[in-house]
MIBA-330901 format. One record per residue (C-alpha): x, y, z; residue number from 0. Coordinates in nm, 3 decimals, m for minus. Layout:
BEGIN
{X X; Y Y; Z Z; i NUM}
...
This chain:
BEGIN
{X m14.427; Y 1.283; Z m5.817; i 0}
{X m14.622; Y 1.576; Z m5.968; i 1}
{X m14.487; Y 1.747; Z m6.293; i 2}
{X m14.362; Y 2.043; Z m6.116; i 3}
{X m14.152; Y 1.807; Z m5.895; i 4}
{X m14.017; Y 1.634; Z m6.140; i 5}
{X m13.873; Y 1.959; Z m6.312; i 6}
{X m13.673; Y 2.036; Z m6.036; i 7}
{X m13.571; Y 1.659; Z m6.053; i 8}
{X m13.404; Y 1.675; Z m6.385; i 9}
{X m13.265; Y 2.048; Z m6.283; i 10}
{X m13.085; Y 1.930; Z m5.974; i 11}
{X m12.977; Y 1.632; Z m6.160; i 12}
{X m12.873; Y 1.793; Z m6.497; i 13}
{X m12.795; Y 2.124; Z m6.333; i 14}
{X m12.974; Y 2.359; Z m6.552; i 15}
{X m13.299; Y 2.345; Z m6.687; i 16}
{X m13.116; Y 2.440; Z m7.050; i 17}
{X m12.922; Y 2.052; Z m6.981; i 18}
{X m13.230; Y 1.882; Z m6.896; i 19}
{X m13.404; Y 2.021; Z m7.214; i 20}
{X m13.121; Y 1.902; Z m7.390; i 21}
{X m13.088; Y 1.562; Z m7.246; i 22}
{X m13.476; Y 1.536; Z m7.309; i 23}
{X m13.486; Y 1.652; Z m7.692; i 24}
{X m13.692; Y 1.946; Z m7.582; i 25}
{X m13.542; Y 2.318; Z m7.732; i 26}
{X m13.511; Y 2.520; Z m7.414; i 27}
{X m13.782; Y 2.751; Z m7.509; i 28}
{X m14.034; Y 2.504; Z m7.528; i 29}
{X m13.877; Y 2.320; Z m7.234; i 30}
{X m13.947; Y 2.691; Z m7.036; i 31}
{X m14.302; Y 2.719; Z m7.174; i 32}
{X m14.427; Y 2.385; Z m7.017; i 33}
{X m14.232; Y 2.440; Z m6.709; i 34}
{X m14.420; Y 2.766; Z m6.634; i 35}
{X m14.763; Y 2.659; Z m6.742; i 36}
{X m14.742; Y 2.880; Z m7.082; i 37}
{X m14.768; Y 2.562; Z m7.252; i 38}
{X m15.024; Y 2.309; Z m7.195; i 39}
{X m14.803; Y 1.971; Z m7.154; i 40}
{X m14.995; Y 1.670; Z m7.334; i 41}
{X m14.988; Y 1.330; Z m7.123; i 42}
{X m14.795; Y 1.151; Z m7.326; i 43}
{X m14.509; Y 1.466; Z m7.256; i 44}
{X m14.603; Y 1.463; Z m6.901; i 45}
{X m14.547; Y 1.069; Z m6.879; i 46}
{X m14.198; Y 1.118; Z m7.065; i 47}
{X m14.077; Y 1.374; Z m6.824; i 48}
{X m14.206; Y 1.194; Z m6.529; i 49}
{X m14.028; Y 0.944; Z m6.636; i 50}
{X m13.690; Y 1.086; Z m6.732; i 51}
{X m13.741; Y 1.264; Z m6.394; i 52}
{X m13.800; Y 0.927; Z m6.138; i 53}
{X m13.500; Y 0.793; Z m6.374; i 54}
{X m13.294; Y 1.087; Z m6.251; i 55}
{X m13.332; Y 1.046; Z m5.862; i 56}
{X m13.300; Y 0.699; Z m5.920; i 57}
{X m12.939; Y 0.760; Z m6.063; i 58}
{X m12.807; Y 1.062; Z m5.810; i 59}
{X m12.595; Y 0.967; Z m5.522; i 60}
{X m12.781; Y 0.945; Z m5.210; i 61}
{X m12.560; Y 1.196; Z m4.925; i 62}
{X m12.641; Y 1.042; Z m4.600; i 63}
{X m12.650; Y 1.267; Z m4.267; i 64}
{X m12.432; Y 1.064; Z m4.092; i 65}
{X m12.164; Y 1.041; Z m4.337; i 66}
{X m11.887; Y 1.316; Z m4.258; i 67}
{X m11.897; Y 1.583; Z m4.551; i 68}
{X m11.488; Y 1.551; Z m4.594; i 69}
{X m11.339; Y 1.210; Z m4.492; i 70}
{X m11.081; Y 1.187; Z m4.276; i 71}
{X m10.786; Y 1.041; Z m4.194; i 72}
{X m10.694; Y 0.803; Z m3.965; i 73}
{X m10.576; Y 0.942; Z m3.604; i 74}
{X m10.202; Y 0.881; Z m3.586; i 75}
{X m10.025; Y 0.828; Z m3.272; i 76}
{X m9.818; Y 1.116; Z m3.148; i 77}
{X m9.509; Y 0.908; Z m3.097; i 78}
{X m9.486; Y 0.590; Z m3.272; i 79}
């Protein structure tokens, strides 16, 4: 996973960039800075977000394609 990647990890799985900045201990400016390159990202930063990023995708729920998006019920006879 490259740093950019992992970003939009901890976005999809926080929801916001602001939440994942949060959740990270990183103020949202800063947070914004090193997400857009304004800020050079030191390795040990880059290992913690890669981290807190594979830890991420590890947690969300997997949504398989051949799962039905809205369960259903059972078919019911017509006349019992």
């Amino acid at each position: 996973m490259d740093i950019q990647t992992a970003f939009q990890s901890l976005e999809n799985f926080y929801g916001t960039h602001s939440r994942a900045a949060a959740a990270l201990g990183i103020s949202r400016d800063h947070y914004r800075a090193l997400r857009n390159g304004r800020a050079n990202i030191p390795q040990r930063t880059a290992d913690y977000i890669l981290l807190k990023a594979k830890e991420a995708v590890e947690d969300m729920p997997e949504i398989s394609s051949t799962a039905p998006a809205i369960p259903h019920e059972p078919a019911r006879a017509a006349h019992p």
